[in-house]
C-alpha positions in Angstrom: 95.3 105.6 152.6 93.0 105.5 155.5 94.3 107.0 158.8 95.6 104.4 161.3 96.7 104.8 164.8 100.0 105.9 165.4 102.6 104.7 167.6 103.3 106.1 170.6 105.1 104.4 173.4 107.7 105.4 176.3 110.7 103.1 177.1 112.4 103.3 180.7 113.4 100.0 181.4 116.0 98.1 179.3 113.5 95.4 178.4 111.0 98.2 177.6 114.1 99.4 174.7 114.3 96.0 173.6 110.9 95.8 172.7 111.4 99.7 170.6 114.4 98.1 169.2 112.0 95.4 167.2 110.0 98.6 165.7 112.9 100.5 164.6 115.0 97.6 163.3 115.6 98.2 159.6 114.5 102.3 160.1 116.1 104.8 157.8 117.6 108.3 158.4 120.5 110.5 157.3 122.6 112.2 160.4 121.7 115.8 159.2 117.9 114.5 160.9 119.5 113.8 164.6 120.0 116.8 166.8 122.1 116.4 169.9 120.9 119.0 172.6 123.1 118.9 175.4 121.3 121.6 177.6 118.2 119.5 177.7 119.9 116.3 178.1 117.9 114.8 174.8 119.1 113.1 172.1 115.9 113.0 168.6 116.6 110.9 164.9 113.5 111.4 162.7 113.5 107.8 160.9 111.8 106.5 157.9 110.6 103.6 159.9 109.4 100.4 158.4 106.1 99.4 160.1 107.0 95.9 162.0 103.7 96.0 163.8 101.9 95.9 161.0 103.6 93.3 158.7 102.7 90.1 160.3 98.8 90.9 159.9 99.4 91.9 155.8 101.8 88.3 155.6 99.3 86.5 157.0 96.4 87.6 155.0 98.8 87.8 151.8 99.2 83.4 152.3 95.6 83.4 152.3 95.6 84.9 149.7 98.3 83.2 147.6 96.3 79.9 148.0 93.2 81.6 146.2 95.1 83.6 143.5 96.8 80.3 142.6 95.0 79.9 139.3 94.8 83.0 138.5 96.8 84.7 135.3 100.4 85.7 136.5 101.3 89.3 137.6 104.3 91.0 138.2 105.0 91.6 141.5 105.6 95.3 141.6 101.8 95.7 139.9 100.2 94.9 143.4 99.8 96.6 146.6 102.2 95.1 148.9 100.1 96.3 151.9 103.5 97.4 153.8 103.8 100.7 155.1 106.7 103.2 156.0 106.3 106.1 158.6 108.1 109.1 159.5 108.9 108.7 163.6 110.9 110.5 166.2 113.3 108.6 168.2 113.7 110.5 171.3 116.1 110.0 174.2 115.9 112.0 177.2 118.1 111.8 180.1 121.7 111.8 178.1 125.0 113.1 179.7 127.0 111.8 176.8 127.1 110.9 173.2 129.8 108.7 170.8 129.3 107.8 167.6 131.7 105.4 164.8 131.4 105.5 161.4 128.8 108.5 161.3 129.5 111.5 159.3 127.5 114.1 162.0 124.9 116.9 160.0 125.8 115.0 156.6 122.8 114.5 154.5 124.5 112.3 152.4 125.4 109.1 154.3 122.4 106.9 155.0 122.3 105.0 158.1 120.3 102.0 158.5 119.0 100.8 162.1 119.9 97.3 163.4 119.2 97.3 166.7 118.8 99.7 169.7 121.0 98.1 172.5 120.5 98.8 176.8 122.8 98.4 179.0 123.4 99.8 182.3 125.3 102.8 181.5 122.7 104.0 178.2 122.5 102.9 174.6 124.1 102.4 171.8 122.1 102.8 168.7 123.7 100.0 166.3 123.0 100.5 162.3 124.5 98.4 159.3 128.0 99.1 157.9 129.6 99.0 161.5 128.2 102.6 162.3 126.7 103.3 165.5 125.8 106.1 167.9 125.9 105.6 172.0 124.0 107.6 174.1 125.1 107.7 178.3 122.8 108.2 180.7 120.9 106.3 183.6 117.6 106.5 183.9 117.2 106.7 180.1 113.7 107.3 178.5 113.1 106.8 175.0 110.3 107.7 173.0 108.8 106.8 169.6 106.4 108.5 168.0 104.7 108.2 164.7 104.6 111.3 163.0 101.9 111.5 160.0 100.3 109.2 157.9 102.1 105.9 157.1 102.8 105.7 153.3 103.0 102.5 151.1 106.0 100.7 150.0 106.4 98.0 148.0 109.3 96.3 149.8 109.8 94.3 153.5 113.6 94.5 154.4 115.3 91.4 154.4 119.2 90.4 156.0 120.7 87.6 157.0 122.3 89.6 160.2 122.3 87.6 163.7 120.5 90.4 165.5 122.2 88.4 169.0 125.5 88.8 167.5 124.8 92.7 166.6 123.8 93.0 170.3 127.2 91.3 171.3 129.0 93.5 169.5 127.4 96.7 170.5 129.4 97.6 173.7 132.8 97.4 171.4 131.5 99.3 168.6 130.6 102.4 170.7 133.9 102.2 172.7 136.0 103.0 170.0 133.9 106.3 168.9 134.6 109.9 168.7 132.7 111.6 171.4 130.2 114.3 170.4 129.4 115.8 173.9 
């Protein structure tokens, strides 16, 4: 695959996070790839992130497509290049006093966690994933980074879910109240 540019952005304002939220919606990672370092204030997930930025260009040209290929003979779908791609990225929060988390099972390389939505508010973050599992990280003044890390690889697949991402957002205060805290 030919090298792309990588992400690379900085987050300090809540609508700034919003915006991150949207490229890791739908990320990957197990808890055993988080580190919590107190000392330093900094909270990192490496996340098998779906590329977002880069699926509206490869759905657009795929509809172009579509219209040419219509007479063509039929192929399964799995036999072509989907065009998406996947990268490894570090989520980085700096500027933590404080971390919660529900539903996560901490240094377990066995639970999967799935990213919904990264959530602001004036008192930090919570980091809101599917299956009612979330991680909140205190703090004002919070910066968050993403970074690519790598090559992006292909993948067949472009998630898919019928969740209300407002609703998830509604909801993210009261899932991180309830947590067990971590620092």
């Amino acid at each position: 695959m030919a090298s792309q540019a990588r992400l690379k952005l900085l987050g300090r304002e809540n609508r700034d996070i919003v915006t991150l939220s949207g490229l890791v919606q739908d990320a990957i990672f197990v808890p055993a790839d988080m580190m919590l370092d107190t000392e330093r204030k900094r909270f990192v997930a490496v996340l098998n992130r779906f590329q977002w930025e880069r699926a509206a260009a490869v759905d657009a040209a795929a509809s172009v497509d579509a219209v040419t290929e219509a007479s063509a003979d039929a192929r399964f779908e799995d036999d072509l290049e989907s065009g998406y791609t996947r990268s490894f990225t570090a989520l980085t929060v700096e500027g933590i006093t404080g971390a919660r988390t529900r539903s996560v099972k901490m240094r377990a390389g066995d639970q999967f966690l799935s990213v919904m939505a990264l959530v602001p508010d004036d008192t930090g973050l919570t980091m809101v994933c599917a299956g009612k599992a979330a991680i909140r990280l205190s703090g004002n003044n919070l910066r968050v980074y993403l970074e690519d890390l790598g090559e992006p690889w292909p993948t067949q697949r472009k998630p898919a879910h019928d969740d209300d991402l407002a609703l998830v957002a509604a909801q993210a205060p009261a899932l991180s109240a309830k947590g067990k805290e971590t620092a």
